[in-house]
C-alpha positions in Angstrom: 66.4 26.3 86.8 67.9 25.7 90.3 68.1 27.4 93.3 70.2 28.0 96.5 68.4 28.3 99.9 70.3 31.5 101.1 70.3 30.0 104.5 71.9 26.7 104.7 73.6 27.1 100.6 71.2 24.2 99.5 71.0 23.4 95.5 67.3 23.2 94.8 65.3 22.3 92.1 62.6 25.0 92.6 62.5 28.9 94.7 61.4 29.0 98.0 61.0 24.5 97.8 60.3 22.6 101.0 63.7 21.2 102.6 65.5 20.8 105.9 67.5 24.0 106.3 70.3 22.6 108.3 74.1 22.1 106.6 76.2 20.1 108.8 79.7 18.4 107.9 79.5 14.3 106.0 81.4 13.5 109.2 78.8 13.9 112.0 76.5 11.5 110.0 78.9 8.8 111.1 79.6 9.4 114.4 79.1 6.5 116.5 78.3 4.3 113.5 80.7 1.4 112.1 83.8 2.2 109.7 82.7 0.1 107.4 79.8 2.3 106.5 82.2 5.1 106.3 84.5 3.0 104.1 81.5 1.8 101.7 80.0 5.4 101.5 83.5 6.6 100.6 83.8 3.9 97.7 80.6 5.6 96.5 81.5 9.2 96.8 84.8 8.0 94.8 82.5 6.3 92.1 80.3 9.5 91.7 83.5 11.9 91.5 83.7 11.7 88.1 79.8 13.0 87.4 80.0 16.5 85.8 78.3 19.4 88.0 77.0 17.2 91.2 76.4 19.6 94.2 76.9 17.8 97.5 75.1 18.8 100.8 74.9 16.9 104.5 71.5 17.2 105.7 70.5 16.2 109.5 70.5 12.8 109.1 71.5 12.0 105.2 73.8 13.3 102.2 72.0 14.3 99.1 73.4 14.6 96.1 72.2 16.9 93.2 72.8 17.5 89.4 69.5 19.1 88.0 67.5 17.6 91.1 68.4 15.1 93.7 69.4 11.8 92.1 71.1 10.2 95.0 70.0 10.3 99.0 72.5 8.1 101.5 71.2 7.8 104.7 73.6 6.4 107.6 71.4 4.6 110.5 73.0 2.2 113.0 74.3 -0.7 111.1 73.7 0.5 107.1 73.7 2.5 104.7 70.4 3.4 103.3 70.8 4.3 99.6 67.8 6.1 97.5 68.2 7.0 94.2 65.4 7.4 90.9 64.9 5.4 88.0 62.1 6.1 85.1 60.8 2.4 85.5 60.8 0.3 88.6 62.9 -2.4 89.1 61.7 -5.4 91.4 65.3 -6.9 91.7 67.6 -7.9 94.4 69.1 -6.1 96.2 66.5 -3.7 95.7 64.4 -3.5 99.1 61.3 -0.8 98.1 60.1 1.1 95.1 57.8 4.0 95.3 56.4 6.1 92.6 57.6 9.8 93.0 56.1 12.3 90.8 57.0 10.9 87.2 60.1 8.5 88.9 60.3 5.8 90.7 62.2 5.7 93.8 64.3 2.9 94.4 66.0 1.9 98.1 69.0 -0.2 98.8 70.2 -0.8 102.0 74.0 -1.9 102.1 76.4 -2.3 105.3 80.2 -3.3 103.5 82.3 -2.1 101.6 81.8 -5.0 99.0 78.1 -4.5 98.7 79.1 -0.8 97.2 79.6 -2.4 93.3 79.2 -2.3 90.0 75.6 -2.9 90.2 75.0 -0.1 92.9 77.0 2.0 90.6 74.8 1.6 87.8 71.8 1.9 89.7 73.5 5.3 90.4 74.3 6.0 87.1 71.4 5.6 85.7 69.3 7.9 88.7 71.9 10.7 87.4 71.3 10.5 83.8 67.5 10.5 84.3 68.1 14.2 85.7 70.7 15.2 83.2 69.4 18.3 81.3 70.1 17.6 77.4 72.2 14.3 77.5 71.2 10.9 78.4 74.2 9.7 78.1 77.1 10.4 81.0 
């Protein structure tokens, strides 16, 4: 069962959970930043549209995205895109920069600055993160 911090209108997984309690517009994440990151994280935003029940929230320095829990994190810094997202089994593969074992998932980051490095196998990667929280149905 989810929640909703009645401060900042936060989707959480738990009452009362641990967060940054500051809602600020996508746009303010970018400022200052190349267009190309604002272009790839577009392409991605696109690519998720389609998900069934995704909440989407702007944190002070990331957007997280959130079905049953957060499956996907983007973090604009000064020249990328920092992209975490959860898988039930790590994968050691390019372009895969870190893995991390978070609670009963592993956490996986990619760190991409063009809009061409926002593909099919990001996508998946996505995909995949999403599904592993989907209550009921593995398969989206």
């Amino acid at each position: 069962m989810s929640w909703k911090c009645p401060n900042c209108e936060r989707t959480l997984k738990n009452a009362n959970q641990w967060h940054c309690c500051i809602n600020q517009d996508i746009q303010n994440l970018f400022t200052g930043k190349p267009n190309e990151l604002m272009f790839a994280f577009d392409k991605i935003l696109s690519n998720i549209f389609d998900y069934d029940n995704v909440e989407i929230s702007a944190t002070k320095n990331c957007v997280v995205f959130f079905k049953t829990q957060t499956f996907l994190v983007i973090k604009p810094m000064k020249k990328e895109l920092n992209i975490k997202f959860y898988l039930a089994e790590p994968q050691n593969i390019f372009p895969i920069i870190k893995v991390a074992l978070y609670g009963k998932q592993y956490e996986h980051h990619i760190r991409i600055s063009t809009i061409e490095e926002a593909n099919t196998q990001l996508f998946s990667f996505i995909k995949q993160s999403y599904n592993l929280f989907n209550e009921g149905s593995k398969s989206q």
